[in-house]
Legacy VTK file of the C-alpha trace (Angstrom):
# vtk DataFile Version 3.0
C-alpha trace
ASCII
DATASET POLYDATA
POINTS 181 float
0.000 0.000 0.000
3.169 2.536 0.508
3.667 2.132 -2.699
0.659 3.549 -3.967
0.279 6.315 -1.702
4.178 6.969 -3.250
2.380 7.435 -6.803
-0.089 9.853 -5.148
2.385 11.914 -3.393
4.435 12.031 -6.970
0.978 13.492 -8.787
0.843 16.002 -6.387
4.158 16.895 -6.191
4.700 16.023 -10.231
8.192 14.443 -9.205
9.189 11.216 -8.653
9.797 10.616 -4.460
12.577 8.441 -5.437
14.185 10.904 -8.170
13.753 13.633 -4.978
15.680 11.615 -2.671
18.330 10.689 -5.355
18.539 14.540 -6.284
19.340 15.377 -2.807
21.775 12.889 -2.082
23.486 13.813 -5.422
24.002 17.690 -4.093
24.855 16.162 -0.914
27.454 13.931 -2.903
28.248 17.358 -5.027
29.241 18.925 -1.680
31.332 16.376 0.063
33.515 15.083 -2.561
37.026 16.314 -2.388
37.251 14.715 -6.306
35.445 18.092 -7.381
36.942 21.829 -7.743
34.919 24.060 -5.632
33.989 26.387 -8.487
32.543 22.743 -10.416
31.104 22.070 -7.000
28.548 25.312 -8.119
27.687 24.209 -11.670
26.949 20.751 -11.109
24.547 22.429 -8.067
22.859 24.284 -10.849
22.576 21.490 -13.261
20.721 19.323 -10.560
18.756 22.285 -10.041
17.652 23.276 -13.448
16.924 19.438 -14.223
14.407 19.354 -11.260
12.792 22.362 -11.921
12.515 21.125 -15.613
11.036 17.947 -13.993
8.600 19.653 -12.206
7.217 22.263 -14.722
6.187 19.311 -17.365
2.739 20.264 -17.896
1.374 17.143 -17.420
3.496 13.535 -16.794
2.149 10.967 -18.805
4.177 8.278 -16.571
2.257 9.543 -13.438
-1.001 8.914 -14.941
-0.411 5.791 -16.335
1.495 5.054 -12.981
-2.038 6.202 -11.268
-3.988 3.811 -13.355
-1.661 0.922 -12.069
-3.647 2.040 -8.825
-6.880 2.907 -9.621
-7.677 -0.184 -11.938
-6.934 -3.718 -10.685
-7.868 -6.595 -11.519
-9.586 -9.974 -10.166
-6.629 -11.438 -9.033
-5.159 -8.449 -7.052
-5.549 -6.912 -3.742
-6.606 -3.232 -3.778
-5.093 -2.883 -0.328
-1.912 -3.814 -1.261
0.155 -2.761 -4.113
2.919 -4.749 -5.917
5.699 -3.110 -8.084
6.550 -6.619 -10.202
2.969 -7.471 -11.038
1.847 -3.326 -12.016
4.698 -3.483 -13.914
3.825 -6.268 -15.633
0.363 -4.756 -16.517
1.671 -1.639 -18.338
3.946 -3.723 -20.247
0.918 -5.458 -21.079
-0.906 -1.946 -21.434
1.683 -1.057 -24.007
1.416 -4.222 -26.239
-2.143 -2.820 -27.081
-1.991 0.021 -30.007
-5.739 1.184 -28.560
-4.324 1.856 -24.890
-3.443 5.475 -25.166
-6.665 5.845 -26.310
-8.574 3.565 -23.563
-6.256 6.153 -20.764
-7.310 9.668 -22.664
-10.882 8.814 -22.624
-11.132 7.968 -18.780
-11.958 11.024 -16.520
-8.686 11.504 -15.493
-7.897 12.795 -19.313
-9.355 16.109 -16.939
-5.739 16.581 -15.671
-4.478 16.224 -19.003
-3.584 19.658 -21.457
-6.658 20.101 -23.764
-4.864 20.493 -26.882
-5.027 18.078 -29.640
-1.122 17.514 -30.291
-1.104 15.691 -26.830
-3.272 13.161 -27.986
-1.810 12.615 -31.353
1.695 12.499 -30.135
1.366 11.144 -26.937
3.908 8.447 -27.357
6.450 11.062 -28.430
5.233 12.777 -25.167
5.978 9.502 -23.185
9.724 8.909 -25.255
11.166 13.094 -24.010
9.705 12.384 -20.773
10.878 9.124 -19.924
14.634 10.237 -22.109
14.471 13.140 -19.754
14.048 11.220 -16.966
16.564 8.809 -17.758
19.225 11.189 -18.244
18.502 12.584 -14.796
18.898 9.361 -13.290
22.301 8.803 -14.858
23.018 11.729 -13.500
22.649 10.612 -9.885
23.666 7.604 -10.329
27.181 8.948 -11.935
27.248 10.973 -8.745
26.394 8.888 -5.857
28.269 6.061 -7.305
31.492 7.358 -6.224
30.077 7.068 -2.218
30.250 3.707 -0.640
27.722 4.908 1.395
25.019 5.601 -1.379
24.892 1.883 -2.215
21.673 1.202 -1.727
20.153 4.627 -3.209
22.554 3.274 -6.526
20.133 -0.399 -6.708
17.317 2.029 -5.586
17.718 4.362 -8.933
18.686 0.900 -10.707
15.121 -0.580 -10.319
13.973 3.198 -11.095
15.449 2.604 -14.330
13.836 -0.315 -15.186
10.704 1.395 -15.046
11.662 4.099 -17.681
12.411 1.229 -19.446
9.052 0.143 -19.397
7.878 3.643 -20.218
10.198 4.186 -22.949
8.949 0.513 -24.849
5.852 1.589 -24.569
7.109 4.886 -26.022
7.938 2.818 -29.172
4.898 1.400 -29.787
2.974 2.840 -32.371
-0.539 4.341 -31.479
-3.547 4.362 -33.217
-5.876 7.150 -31.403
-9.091 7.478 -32.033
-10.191 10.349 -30.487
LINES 1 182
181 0 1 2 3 4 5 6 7 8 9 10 11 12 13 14 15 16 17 18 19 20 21 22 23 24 25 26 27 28 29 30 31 32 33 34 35 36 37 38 39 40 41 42 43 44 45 46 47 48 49 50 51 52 53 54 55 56 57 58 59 60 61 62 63 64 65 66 67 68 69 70 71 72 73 74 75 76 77 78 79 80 81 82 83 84 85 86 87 88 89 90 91 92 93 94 95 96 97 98 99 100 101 102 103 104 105 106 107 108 109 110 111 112 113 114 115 116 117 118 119 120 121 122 123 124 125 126 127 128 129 130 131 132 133 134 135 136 137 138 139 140 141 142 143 144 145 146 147 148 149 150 151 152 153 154 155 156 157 158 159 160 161 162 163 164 165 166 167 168 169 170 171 172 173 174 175 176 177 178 179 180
């Protein structure tokens, strides 16, 4: 069930918890290594910066609603009081093999929080592929950083499984969609 309270908290905060945690221990990371100049210590700062504040001014994320349907639609053989990461997973890979799904997710009444214009819903899976590339690149980003601390092991596997999920996104990003509406 944390889990899915984790995908609420990251539609109202329109960033990931995990990227949040990873972007703070990265400027922590930033600020104690001896490896980097004090004058690089500043721009790398800024980069983290400007990449969260690009994060967080996407208009709408596309992997948070489709993250949020995960949640909201289960099926017979799951238990809406708990949530688990493997088997949702599994369903928007399954989501993704469908050309009609894009469709199915802007015609429920969540398509509300969505942007109005038309180019969303004919390019939503170029949406989904600079989103989740954006995303990506972020993570490598803290994972480049924090990999240099011992200590930041287990935020390292925690970004690694992140990664696998943009994965997931960014197949599904390759599909090609046939909207309808």
């Amino acid at each position: 069930m944390h889990a899915a309270i984790d995908i609420y908290r990251e539609l109202d905060a329109a960033v990931n918890p995990v990227y949040l945690d990873s972007h703070c221990k990265a400027v922590d990371a930033v600020l104690e290594s001896e490896k980097i100049k004090t004058n690089k210590k500043l721009i790398e700062i800024g980069i983290l910066n400007a990449r969260l504040k690009e994060r967080k001014e996407l208009a709408i994320s596309v992997q948070i609603q489709i993250k949020l349907a995960t949640v909201k639609y289960f099926d017979e053989i799951e238990n809406p009081f708990s949530y688990q990461h493997d088997y949702n997973k599994s369903k928007i890979e399954h989501w993704a093999k469908y050309a009609d799904v894009p469709t199915f997710f802007l015609t429920l009444p969540e398509n509300q929080y969505l942007t109005t214009g038309d180019e969303l819903q004919r390019s939503l899976n170029t949406y989904l592929t600079g989103e989740t590339l954006m995303n990506l690149k972020m993570l490598e980003h803290h994972i480049t950083l924090l990999a240099s601390e011992t200590s930041n092991a287990d935020s390292t596997k925690i970004l690694a499984l992140q990664k696998e999920w943009e994965s997931v996104f960014l197949n599904w990003s390759n599909n090609p969609s046939t909207l309808t509406i």
